[in-house]
C-alpha positions in Angstrom: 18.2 -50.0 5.3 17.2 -50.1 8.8 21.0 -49.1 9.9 21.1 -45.8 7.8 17.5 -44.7 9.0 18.8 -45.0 12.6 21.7 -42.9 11.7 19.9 -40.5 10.0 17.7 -40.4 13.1 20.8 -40.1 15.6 22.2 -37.1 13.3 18.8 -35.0 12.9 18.4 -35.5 16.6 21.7 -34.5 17.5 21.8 -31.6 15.0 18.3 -30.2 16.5 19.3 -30.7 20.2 22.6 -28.5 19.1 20.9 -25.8 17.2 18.3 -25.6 20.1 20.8 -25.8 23.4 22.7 -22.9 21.5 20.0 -20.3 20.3 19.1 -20.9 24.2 22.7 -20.2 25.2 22.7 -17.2 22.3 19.6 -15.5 23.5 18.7 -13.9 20.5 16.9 -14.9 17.3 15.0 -18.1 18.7 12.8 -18.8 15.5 15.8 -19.0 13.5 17.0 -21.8 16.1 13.3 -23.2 16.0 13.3 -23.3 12.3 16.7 -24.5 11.5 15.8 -27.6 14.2 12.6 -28.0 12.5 14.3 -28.8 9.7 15.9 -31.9 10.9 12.6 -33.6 11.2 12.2 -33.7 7.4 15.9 -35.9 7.0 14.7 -39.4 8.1 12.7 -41.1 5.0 10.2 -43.0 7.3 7.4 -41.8 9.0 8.4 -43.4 12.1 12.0 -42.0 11.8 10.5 -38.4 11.3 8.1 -38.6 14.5 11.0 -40.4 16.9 13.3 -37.6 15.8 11.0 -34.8 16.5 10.0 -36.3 20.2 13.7 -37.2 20.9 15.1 -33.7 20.1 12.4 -32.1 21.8 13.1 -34.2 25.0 16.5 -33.9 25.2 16.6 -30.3 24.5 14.2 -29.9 27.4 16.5 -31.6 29.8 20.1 -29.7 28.2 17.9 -26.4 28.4 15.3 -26.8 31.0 13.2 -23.7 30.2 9.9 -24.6 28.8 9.3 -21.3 28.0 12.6 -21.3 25.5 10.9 -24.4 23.8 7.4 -23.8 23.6 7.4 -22.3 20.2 9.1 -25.6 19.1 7.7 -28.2 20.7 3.8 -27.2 20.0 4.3 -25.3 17.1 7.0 -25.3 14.5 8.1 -29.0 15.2 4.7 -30.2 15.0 3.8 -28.0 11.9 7.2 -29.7 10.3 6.3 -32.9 11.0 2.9 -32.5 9.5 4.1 -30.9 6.7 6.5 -33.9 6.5 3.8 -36.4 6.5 1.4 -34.7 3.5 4.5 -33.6 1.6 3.3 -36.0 -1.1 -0.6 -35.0 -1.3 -2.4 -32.0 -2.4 -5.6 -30.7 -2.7 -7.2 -28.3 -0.5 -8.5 -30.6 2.7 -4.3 -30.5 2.9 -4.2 -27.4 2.5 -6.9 -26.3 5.5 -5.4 -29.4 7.8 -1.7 -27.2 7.5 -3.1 -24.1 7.7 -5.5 -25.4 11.4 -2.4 -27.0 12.5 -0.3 -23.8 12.3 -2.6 -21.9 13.6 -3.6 -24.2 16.8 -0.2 -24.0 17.6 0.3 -20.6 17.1 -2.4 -19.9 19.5 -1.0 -22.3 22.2 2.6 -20.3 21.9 0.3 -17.4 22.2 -1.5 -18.3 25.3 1.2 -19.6 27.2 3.7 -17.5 26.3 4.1 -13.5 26.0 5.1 -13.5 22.2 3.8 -10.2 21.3 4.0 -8.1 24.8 0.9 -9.8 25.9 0.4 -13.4 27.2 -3.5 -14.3 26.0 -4.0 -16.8 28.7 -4.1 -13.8 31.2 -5.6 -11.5 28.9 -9.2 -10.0 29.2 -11.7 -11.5 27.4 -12.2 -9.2 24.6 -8.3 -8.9 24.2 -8.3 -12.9 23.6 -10.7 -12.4 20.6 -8.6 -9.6 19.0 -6.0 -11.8 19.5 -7.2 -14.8 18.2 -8.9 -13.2 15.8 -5.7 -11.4 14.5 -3.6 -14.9 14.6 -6.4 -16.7 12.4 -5.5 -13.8 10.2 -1.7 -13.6 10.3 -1.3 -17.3 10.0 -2.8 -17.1 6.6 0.2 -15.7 5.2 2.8 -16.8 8.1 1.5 -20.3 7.0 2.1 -20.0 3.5 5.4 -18.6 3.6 7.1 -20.5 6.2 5.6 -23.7 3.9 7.4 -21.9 0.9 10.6 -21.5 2.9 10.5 -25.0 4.8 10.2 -27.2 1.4 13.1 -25.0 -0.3 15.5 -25.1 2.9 14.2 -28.9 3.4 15.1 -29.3 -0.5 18.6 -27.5 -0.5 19.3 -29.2 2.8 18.7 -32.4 1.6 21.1 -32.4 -1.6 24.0 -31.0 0.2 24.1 -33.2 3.5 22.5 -36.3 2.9 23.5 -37.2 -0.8 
């Protein structure tokens, strides 16, 4: 059992560092890159196996790409999100609910403020442009959170049949 948890490891790893190292290459549609990679996480069955293959692709990813800028939205955001989606696939209620929806939107914000996403970076932003802008993100990731859930579990799903079984 332990053999075919470390495989499934080594191949979400290496398929993440791939789609990663080429949306950086490809320049264009990163969050499809991001979210594609994100989906890797959910392929080992252990908790363990999910959280080593999230930290290994983001490592080597950082050292095949070396722009932390490229892989900020992945490594504090959508990664992160996957793997706590991962982790409280199983339970429901709506403390799980809130937990997803203050994880998504934490990261979000950190992308946000370290990065120029929308035209504006709010770490160098005015103070009253940092509230409309978290403000704003509180409200987008409502339904940003939601839907990329939605989208995640039915990928994760379809993903799942076709390659592992």
């Amino acid at each position: 059992m332990k053999t075919r948890e470390i495989t499934t490891c080594a191949f979400s790893v290496a398929l993440g560092v791939i789609l990663l190292v080429a949306g950086f290459h490809l320049t264009f549609g990163e969050y499809f890159w991001y979210f594609w990679a994100a989906l890797m996480i959910s392929f080992p069955e252990t908790p363990t196996g999910k959280c080593c293959t999230l930290i290994a692709t983001g490592l080597l990813s950082m050292l095949m790409c070396g722009q932390y800028l490229y892989l900020c939205s992945y490594l504090f955001w959508l990664g992160p999100y996957s793997l706590l989606w991962c982790l409280t696939e199983n339970r429901s209620g709506k403390a799980v609910a809130v937990l997803r929806y203050l994880f998504f939107l934490a990261g979000a914000l950190i992308v946000l403020w370290t990065t120029p996403m929308l035209f504006i970076r709010l770490g160098t932003a005015s103070t009253q442009t940092k509230l409309i802008g978290v403000a704003v993100a509180a409200l987008a990731c409502i339904p940003a959170c939601y839907g990329y859930s939605l989208l995640y579990r039915n990928m994760r799903n379809l993903l799942k049949e076709r390659v592992l079984r």
